[in-house]
Structure formats: C-alpha cells, structure tokens
C-alpha positions as CSV (number, residue, x, y, z in Angstrom):
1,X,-5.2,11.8,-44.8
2,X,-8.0,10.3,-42.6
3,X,-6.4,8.0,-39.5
4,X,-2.8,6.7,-38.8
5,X,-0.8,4.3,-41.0
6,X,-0.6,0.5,-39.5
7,X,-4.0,0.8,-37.6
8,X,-5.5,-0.3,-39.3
9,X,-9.0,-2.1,-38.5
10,X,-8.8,-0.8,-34.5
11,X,-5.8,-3.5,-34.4
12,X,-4.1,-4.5,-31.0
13,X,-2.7,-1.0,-30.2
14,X,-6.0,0.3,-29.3
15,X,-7.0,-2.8,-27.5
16,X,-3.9,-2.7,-25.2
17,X,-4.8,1.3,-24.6
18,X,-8.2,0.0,-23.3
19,X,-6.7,-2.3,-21.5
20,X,-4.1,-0.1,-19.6
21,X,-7.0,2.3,-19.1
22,X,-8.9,0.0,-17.4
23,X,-5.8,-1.3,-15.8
24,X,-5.4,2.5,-14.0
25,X,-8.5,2.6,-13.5
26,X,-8.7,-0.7,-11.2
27,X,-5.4,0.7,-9.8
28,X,-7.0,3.6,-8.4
29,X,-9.9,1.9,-7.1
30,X,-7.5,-0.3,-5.3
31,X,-5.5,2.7,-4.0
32,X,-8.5,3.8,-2.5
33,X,-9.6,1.2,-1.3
34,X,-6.3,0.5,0.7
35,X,-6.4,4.4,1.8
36,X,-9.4,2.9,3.9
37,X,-8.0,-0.5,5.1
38,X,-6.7,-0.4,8.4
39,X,-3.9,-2.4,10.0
40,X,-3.3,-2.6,13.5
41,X,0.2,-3.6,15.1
42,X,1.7,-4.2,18.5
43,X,4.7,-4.3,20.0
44,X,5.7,-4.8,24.2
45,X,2.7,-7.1,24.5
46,X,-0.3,-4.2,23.6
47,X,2.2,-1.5,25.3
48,X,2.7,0.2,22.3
49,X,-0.6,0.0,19.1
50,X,0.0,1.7,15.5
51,X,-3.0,2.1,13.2
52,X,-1.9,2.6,9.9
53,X,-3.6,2.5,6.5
54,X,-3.4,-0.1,3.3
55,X,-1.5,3.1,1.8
56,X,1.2,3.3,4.5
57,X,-0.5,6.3,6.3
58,X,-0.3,6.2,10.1
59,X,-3.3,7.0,11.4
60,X,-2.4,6.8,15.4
61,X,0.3,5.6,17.8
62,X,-1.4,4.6,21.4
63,X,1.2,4.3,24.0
64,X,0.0,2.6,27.5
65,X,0.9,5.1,30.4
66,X,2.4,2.5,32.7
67,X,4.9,1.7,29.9
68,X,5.9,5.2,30.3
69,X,8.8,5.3,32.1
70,X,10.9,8.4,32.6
71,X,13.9,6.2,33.7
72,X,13.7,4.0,30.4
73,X,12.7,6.1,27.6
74,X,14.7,4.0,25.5
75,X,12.7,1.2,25.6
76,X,9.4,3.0,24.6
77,X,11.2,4.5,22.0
78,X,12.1,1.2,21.0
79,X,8.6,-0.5,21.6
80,X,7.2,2.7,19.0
81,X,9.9,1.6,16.3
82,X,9.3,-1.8,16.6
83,X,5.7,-1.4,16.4
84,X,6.2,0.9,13.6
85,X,7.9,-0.6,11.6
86,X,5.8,-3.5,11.9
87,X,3.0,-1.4,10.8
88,X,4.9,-0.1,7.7
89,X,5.7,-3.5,6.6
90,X,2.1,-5.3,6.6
91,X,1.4,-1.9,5.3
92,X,3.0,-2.2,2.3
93,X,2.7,-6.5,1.8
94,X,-0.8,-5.4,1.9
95,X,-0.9,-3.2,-0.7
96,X,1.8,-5.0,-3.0
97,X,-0.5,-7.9,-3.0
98,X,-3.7,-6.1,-3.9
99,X,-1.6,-4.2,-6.9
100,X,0.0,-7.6,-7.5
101,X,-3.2,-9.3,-8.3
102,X,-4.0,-6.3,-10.8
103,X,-0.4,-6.1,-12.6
104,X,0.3,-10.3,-12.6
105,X,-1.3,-11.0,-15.8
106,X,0.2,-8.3,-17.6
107,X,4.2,-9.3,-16.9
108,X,5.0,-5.7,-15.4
109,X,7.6,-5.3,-13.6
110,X,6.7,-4.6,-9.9
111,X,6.7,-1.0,-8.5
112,X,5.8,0.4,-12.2
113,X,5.4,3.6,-10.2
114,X,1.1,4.0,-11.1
C-alpha cells in the first residue's frame, strides 16, 4: 500500500503544510526579531524611562533621583506604572502588527498562540 488515499498527485494538503511551515518559520524570525527591538517610554516628563523589548521583555527602568522623594513615594510609584504600562502596551501593538502582517492573508484568528 504505497502513500495515503485522496493525495493524490501532492494535492493541496501538502501545499498548505509548506505553507504553514514557512508560515512558523517567518513567525519565528519575527519573534526574534522583536526580542531585539527596543521601545522606550516615559512618564513624569523623562522622570521615570522603561526600555522594553518587541517581545514584552523589560529591559530597564531609569528613575531620575530628584523625582525621588521620600515624602511622595506614591507618585513615583505611580510615574513607574504609568510608564510601564505604557511600555507593555507599544510593546505588544508592536509585536501584534508585525505577526499581523504574517497571519492577515491566511484568515487566522488573532493570538493563534505560535
């Protein structure tokens, strides 16, 4: 019994598996790539700086001193979670339009999990 029934020819199946292997393949290039992309946020006018990755990896928080104040640690706290999140969210419209322009032509739903 030499191959598999309804192949026959090398029909569509096998070009769709070269397709989604190339697909994953592009996908990880891409998640790569935004491992290296930096973003850079502020918050309390360039009191408080995140550097965080394509890939949603902080890579450093850099607090001003004179910000630091021990009378109103609250608002640095807030300045770091503003900034943070800021971060977190270019972050991650960075990286859902890189994977968007990989997964738009196939009609996959977003966040696929690759």
């Amino acid at each position: 019994m030499g191959g598999m029934p309804g192949m026959g020819g090398g029909g569509g199946m096998g070009n769709l598996l070269s397709q989604m292997q190339k697909l994953q393949d592009e996908m990880e290039k891409t998640q790569t790539a935004l491992a290296d992309e930096e973003l850079t946020t502020t918050s309390g006018g360039g009191m408080v700086t995140v550097v965080i990755t394509g890939a949603q990896e902080i890579r450093s928080i850099t607090i001003k001193p004179e910000v630091v104040n021990p009378e109103d640690v609250e608002l640095l706290q807030d300045m770091v979670l503003a900034a943070v999140n800021d971060a977190l969210q270019k972050s991650k419209a960075l990286s859902e339009e890189r994977m968007g322009a990989l997964t738009g032509g196939l009609g996959l739903p977003p966040g696929l999990g690759f």
